[in-house]
Backbone as JSON, one array per atom type, in Angstrom:
{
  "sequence": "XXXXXXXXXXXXXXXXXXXXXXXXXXXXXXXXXXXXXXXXXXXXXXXXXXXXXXXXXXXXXXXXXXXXXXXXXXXXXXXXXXXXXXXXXXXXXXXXXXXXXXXXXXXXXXXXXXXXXXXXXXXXXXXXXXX",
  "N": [[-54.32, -43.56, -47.38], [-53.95, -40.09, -48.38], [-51.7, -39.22, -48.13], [-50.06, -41.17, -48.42], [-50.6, -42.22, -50.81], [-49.12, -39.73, -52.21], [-46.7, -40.6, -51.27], [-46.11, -42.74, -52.64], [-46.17, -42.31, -55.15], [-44.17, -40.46, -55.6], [-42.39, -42.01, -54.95], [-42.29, -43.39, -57.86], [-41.03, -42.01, -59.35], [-42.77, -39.78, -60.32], [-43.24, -36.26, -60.12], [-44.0, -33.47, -57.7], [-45.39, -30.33, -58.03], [-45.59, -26.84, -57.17], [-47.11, -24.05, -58.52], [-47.67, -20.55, -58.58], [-51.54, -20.31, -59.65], [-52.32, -18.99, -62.62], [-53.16, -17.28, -66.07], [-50.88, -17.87, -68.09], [-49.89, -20.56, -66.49], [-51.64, -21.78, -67.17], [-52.08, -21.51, -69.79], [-49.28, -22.78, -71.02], [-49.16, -25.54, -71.07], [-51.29, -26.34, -72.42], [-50.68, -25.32, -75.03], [-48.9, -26.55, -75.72], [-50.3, -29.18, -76.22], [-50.71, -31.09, -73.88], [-53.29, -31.95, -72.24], [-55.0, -30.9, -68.89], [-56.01, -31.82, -65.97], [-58.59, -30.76, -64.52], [-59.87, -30.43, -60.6], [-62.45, -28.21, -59.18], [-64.98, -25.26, -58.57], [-67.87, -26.16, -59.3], [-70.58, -25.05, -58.69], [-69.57, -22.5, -59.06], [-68.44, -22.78, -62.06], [-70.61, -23.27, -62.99], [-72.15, -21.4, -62.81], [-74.19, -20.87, -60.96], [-76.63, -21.68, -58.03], [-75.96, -22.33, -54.84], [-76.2, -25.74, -53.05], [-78.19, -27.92, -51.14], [-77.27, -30.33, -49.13], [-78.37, -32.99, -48.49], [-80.61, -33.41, -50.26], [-79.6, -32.35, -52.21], [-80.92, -30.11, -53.61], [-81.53, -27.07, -54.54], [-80.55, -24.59, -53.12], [-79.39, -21.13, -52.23], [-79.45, -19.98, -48.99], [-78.73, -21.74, -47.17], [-77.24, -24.04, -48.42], [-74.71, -25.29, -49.86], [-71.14, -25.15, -51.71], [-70.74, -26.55, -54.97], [-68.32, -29.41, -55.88], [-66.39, -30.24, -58.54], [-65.01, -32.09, -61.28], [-63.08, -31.49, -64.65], [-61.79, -31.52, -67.65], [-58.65, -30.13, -69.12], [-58.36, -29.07, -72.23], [-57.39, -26.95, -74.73], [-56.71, -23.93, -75.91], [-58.37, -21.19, -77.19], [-56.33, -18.72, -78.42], [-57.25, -15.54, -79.43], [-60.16, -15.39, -78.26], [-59.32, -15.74, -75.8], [-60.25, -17.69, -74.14], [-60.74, -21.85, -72.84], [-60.74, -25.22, -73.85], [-63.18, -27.1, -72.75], [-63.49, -30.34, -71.41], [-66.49, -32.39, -70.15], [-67.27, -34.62, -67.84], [-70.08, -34.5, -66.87], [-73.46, -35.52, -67.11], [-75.47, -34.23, -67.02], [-74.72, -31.33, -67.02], [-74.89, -27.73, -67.06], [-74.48, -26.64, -69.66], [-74.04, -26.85, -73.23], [-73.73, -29.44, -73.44], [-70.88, -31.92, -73.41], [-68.86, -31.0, -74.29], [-66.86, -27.91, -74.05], [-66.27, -24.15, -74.49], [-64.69, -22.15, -72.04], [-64.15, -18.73, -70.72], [-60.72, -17.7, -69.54], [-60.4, -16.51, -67.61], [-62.45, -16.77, -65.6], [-62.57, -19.74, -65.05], [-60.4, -20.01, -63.68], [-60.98, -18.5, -61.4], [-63.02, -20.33, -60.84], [-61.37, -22.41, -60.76], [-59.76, -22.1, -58.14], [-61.88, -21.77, -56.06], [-62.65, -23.78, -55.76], [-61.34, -24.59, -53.47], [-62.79, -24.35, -51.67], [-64.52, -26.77, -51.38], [-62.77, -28.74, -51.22], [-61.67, -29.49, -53.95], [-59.4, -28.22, -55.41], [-57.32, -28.19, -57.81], [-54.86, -29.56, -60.07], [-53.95, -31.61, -62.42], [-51.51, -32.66, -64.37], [-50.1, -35.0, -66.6], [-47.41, -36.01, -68.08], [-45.57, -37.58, -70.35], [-42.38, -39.66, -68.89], [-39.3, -38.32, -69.95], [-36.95, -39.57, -71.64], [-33.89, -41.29, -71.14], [-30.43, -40.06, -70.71], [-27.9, -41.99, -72.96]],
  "CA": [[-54.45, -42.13, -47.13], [-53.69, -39.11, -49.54], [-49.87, -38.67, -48.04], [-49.42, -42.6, -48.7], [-50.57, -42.04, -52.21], [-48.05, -38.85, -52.65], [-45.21, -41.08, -50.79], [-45.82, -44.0, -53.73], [-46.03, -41.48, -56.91], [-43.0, -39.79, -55.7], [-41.14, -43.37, -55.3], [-42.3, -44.15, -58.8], [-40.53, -41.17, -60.0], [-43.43, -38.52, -60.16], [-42.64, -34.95, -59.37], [-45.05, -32.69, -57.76], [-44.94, -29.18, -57.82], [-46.68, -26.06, -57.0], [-47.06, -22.73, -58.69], [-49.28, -19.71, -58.46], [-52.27, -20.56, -60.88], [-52.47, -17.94, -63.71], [-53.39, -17.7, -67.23], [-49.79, -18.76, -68.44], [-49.71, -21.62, -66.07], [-52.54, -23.04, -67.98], [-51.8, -22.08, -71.39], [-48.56, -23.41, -71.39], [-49.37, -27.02, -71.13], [-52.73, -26.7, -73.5], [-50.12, -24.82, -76.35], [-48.15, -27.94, -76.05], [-51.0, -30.28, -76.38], [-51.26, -32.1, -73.11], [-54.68, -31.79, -71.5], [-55.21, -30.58, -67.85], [-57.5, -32.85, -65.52], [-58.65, -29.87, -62.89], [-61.07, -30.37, -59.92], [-62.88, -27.01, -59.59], [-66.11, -25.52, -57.68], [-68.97, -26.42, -60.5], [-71.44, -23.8, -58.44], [-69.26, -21.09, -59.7], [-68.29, -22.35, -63.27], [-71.63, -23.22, -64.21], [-72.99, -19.87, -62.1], [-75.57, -21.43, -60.1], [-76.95, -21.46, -56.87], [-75.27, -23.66, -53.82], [-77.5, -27.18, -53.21], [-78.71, -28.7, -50.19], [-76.29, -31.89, -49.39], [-79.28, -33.8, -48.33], [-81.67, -33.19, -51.24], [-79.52, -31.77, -53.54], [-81.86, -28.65, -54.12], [-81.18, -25.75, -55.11], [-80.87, -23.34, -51.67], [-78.65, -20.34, -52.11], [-78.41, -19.52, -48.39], [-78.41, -23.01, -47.3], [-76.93, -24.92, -49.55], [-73.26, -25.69, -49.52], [-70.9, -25.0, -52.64], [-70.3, -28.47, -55.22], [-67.12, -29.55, -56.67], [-66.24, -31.29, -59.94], [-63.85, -32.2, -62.21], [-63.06, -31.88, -65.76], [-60.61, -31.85, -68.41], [-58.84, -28.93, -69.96], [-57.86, -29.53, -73.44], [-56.94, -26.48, -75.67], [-56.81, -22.85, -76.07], [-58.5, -19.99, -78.21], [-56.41, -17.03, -78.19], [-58.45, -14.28, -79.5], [-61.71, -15.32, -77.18], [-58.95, -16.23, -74.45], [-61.15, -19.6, -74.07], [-60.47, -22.74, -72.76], [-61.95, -26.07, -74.06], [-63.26, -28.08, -71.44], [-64.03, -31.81, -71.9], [-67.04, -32.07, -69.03], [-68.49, -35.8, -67.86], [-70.76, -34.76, -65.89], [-74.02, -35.11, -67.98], [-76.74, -32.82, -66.7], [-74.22, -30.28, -66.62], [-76.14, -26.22, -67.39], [-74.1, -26.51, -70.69], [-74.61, -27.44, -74.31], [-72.91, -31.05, -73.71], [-69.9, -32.48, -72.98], [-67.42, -30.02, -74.8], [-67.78, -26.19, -74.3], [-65.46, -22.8, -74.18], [-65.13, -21.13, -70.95], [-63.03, -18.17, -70.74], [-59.75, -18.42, -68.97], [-60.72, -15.93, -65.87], [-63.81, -17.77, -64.96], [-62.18, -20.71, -65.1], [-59.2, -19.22, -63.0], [-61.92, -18.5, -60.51], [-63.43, -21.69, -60.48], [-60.67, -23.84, -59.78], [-59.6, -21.17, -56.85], [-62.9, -21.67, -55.28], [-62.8, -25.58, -56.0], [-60.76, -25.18, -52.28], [-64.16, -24.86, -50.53], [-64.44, -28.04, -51.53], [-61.41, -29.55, -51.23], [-61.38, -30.08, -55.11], [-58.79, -27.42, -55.93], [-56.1, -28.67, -58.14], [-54.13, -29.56, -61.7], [-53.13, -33.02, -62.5], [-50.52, -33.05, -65.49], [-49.27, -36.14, -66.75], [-46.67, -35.96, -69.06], [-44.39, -38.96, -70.69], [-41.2, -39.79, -69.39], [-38.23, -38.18, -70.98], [-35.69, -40.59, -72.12], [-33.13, -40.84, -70.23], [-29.4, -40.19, -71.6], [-27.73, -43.3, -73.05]],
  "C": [[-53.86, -41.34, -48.3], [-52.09, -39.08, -49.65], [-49.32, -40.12, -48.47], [-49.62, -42.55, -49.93], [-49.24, -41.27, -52.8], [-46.65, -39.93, -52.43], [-44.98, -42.2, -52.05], [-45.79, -43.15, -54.95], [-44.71, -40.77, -56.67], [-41.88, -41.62, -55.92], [-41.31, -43.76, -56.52], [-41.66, -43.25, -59.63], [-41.17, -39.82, -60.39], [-42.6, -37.27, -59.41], [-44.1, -34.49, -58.82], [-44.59, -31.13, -57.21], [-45.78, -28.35, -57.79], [-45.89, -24.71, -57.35], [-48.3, -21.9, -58.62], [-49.89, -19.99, -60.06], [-52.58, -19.33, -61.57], [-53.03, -18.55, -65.16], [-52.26, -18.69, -68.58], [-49.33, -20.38, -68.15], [-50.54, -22.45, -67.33], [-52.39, -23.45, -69.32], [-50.39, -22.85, -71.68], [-48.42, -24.76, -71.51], [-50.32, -27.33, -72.59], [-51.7, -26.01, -75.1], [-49.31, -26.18, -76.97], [-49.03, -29.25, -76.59], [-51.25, -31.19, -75.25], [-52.56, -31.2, -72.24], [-54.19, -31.52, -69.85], [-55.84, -31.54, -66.73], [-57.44, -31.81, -64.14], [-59.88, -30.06, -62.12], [-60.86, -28.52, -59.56], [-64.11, -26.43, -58.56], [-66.98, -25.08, -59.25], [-69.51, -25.69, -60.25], [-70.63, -22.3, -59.09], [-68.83, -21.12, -61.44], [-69.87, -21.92, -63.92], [-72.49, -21.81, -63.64], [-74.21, -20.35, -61.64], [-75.51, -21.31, -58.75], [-76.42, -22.57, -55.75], [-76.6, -24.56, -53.69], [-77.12, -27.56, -51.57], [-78.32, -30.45, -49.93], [-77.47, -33.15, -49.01], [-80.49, -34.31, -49.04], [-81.2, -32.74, -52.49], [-80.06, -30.85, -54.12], [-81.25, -27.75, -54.18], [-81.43, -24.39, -53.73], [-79.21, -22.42, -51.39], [-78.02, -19.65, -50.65], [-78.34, -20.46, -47.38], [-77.58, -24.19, -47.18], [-74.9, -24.66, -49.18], [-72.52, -25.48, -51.47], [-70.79, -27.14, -53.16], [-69.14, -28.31, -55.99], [-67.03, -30.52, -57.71], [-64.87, -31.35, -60.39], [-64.28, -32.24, -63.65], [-61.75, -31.39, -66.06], [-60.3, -30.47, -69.42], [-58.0, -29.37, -71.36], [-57.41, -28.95, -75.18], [-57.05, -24.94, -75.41], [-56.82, -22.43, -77.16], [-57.58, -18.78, -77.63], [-57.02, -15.92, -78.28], [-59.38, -14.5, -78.78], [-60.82, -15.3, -75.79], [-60.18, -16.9, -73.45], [-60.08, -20.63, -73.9], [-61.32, -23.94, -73.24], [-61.81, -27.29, -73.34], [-64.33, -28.95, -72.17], [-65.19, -31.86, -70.32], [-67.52, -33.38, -68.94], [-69.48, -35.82, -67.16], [-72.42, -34.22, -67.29], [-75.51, -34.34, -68.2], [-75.99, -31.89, -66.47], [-75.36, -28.66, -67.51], [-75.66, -25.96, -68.89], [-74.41, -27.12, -71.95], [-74.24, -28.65, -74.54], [-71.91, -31.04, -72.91], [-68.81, -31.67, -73.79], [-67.74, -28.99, -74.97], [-66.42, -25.75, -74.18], [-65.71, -22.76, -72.47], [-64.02, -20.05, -70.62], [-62.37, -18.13, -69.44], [-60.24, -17.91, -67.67], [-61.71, -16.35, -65.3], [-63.26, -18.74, -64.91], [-61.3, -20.69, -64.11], [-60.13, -19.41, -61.53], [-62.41, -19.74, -60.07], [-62.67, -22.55, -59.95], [-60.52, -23.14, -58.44], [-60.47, -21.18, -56.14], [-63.28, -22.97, -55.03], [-61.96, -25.42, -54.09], [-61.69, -24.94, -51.34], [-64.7, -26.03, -50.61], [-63.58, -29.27, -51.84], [-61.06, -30.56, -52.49], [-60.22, -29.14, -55.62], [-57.24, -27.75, -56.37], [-55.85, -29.36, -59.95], [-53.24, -30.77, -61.68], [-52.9, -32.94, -63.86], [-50.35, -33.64, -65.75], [-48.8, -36.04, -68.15], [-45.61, -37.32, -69.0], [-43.61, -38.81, -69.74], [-40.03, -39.32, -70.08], [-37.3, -39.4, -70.44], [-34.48, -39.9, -71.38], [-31.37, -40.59, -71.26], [-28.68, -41.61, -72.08], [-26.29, -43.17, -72.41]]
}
C-alpha cells in the first residue's frame, strides 16, 4: 500500500514534507541544480480536451481529465520558464524537452489532484554526517 511505502522511506531516513506550491518552491531546487520529478494533469499542460477512458478519444464533456508525469530540470528567468524533460512520446509538443512557463505549470500540477497525480518528488544526496 502507499502508507507502507511512506512507513519504509521514512525508516530509511527519508523526510517528507509539505509546502504551499509556488514559484519559489520550484525555483529553488532547479537554481541549485537538482531536477523535480512532478506528476501533473497533462489535459491542462498540454491544453487539450478531456478523453474518453474507454477509447481514449477526445470528448470534452465526457471525457475525464489525464495525468502524467515529467521532469523539471532548470529555469529561465527572464521568460520565467521551466524546462521540462517529457517521456511521454506523442506528447502536443516539439519532443521530449520544451519550456513551459512557471504559472501554467503551477496550474497543472494543482489540477494533477483530479487525478490523483498531484505532487513533487525531490531527491537529494545525503549530507555527511559530522565526524
Amino acid at each position: 500500500t502507499a502508507t507502507r511505502g511512506y512507513v519504509d522511506f521514512l525508516d530509511l531516513g527519508g523526510h517528507i514534507r509539505h509546502q504551499d506550491l509556488n514559484p519559489n518552491l520550484i525555483r529553488r531546487y532547479l537554481k541549485k541544480g537538482i531536477p523535480i520529478l512532478t506528476g501533473l494533469s497533462a489535459t491542462y499542460l498540454y491544453r487539450c480536451v478531456r478523453e474518453a477512458p474507454e477509447t481514449e478519444k477526445d470528448d470534452d464533456v465526457g471525457g475525464e481529465p489525464v495525468g502524467h508525469f515529467v521532469v523539471l530540470s532548470g529555469y529561465e528567468r527572464e521568460s520565467r520558464s521551466v524546462h521540462v524533460a517529457d517521456p511521454m512520446a506523442d506528447n502536443p509538443t516539439e519532443g521530449h524537452y520544451y519550456t513551459q512557463g512557471i504559472d501554467h505549470l503551477i496550474c497543472s500540477i494543482l489540477l494533477g489532484i483530479m487525478t490523483y497525480d498531484a505532487n513533487l518528488l525531490v531527491i537529494e544526496p545525503r549530507k555527511p554526517r559530522d565526524a
